[in-house]
N, CA, C and O of each residue as an XYZ file, in Angstrom:
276
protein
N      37.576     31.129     22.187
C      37.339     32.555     21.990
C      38.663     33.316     22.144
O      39.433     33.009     23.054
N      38.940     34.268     21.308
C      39.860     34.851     21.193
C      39.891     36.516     22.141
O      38.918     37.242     21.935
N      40.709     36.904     22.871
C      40.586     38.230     23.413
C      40.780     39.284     22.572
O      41.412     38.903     21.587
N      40.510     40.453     22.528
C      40.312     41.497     21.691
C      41.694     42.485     22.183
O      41.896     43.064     23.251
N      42.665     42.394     20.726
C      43.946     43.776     21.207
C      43.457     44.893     21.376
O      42.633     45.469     20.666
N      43.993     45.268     22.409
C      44.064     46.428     22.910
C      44.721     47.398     23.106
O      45.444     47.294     24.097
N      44.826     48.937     22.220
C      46.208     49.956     22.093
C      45.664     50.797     23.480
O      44.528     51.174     23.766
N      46.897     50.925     24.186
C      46.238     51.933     25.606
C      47.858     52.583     25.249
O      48.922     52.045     24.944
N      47.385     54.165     25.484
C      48.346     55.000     25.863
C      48.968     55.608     27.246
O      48.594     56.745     27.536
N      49.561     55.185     27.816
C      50.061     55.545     29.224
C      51.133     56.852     29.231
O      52.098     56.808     28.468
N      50.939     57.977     30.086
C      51.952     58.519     30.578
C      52.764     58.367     31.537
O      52.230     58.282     32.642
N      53.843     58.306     31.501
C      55.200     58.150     32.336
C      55.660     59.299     32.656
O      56.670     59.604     32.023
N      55.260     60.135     33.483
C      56.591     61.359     33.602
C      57.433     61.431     34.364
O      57.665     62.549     34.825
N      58.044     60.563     34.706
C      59.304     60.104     35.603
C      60.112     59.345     34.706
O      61.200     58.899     35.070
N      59.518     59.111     33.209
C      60.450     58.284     32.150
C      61.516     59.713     31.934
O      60.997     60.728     31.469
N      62.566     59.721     32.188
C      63.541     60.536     31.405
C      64.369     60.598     30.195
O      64.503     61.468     29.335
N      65.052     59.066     30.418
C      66.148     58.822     29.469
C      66.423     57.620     29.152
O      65.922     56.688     29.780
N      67.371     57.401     27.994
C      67.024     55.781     27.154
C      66.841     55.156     28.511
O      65.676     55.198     28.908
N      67.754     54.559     29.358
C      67.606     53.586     30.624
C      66.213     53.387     30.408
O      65.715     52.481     29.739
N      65.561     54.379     31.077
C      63.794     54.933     31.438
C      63.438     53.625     30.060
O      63.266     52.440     30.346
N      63.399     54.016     28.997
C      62.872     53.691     28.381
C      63.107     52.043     28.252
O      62.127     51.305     28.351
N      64.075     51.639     28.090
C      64.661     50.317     27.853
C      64.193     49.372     29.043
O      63.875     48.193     28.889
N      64.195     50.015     30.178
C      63.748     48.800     31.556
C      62.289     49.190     31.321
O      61.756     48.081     31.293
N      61.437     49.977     31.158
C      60.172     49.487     30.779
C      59.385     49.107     29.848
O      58.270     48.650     30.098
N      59.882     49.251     28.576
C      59.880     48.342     27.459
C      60.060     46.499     27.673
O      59.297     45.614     27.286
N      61.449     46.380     28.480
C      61.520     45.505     28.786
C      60.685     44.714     29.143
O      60.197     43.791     28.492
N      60.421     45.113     30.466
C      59.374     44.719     31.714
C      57.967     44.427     30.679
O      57.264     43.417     30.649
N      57.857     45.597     29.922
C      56.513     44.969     29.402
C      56.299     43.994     28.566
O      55.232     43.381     28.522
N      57.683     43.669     27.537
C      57.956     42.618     27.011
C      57.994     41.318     27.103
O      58.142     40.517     26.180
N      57.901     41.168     27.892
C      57.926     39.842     29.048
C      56.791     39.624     29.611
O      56.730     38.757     30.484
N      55.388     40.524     29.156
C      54.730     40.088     29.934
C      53.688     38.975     29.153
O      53.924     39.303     27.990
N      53.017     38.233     29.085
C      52.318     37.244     28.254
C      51.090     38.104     27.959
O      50.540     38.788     28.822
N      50.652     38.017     26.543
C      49.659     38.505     25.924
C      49.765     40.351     25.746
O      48.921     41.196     26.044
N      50.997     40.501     25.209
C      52.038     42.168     24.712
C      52.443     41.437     23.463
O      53.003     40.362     23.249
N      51.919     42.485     22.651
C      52.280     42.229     21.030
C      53.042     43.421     20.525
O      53.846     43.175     19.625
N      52.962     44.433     20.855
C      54.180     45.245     21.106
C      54.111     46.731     21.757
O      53.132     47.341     22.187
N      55.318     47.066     21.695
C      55.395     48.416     22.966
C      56.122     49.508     21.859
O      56.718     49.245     20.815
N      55.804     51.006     22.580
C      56.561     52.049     21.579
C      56.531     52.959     22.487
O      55.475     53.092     23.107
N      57.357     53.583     22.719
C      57.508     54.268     23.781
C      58.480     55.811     23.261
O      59.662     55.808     22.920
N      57.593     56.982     23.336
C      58.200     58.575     22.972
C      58.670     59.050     24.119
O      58.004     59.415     25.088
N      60.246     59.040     23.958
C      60.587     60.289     25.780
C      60.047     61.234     25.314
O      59.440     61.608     26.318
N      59.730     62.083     24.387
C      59.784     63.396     23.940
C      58.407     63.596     24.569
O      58.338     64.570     25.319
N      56.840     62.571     24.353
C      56.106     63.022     25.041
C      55.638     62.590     26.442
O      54.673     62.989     27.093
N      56.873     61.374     26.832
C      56.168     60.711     28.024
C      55.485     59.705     27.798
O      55.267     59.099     28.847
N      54.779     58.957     26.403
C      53.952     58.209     26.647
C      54.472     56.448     26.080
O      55.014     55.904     25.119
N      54.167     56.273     26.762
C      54.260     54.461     26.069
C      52.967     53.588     25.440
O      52.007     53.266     26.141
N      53.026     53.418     24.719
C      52.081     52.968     23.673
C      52.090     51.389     24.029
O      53.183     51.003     24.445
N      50.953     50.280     23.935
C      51.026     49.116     24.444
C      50.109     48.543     23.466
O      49.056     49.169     23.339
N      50.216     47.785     22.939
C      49.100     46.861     22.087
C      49.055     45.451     22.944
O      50.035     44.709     23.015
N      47.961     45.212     23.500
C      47.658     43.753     24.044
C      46.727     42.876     24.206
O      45.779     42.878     23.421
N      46.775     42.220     24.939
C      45.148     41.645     25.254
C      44.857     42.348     26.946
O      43.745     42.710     27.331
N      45.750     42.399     27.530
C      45.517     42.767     29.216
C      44.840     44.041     29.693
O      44.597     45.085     29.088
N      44.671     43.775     30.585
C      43.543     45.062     31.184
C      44.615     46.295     31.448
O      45.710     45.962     31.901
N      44.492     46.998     31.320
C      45.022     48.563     32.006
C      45.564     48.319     32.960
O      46.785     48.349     32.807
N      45.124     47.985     34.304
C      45.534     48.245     35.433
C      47.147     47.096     35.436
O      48.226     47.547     35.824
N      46.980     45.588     34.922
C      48.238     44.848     34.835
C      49.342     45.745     34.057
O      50.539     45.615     34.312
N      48.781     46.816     32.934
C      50.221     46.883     32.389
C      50.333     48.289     33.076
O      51.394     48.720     32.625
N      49.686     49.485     34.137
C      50.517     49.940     35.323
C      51.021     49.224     36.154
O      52.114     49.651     36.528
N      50.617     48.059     36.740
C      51.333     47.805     37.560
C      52.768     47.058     37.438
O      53.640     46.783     38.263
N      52.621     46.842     35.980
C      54.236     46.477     35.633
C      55.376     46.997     35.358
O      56.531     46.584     35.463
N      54.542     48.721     34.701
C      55.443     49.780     35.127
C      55.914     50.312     36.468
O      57.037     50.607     36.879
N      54.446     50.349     37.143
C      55.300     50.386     38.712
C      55.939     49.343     39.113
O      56.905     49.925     39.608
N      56.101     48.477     39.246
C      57.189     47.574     39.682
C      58.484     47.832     39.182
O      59.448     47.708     39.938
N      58.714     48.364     37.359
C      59.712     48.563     36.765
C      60.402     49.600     37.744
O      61.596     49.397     37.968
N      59.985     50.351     38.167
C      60.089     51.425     39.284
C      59.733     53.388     39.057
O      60.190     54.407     39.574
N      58.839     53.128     38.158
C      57.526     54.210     37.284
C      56.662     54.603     38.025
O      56.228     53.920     38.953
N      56.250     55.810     37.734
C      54.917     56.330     38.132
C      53.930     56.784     37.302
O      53.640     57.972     37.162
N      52.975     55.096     36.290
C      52.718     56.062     35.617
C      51.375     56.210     35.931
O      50.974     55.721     36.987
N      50.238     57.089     34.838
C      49.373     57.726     35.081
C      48.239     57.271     34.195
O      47.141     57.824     34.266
């Protein structure tokens, strides 16, 4: 059985600037079952297509060192 992708939109408002953007892109890149990431400073949000639940891909932003929402 195959898991079902999943687009979740997260806000970051502690993302400021490329850095911001690049170490949590990263971080999420790396994580197994992320098919890809897109991430707007302009509105704060990072876009995630995956198989994983919500709560794994906050807590990988918080670890990145994020607060998101």
């Amino acid at each position: 059985m195959t898991e079902e992708k999943k687009v979740q939109i997260i806000k970051v408002p502690d993302m400021s600037c490329q850095h911001c953007k690049n170490r949590i892109a990263d971080a999420l890149r790396q994580m197994p079952g992320v098919q890809s990431v897109s991430i707007d400073l302009e509105t704060k949000e990072v876009t995630v297509e995956s198989v994983l639940d919500r709560q794994l891909i906050l807590d990988c932003i918080e670890q990145a060192g994020y607060q998101p929402q």
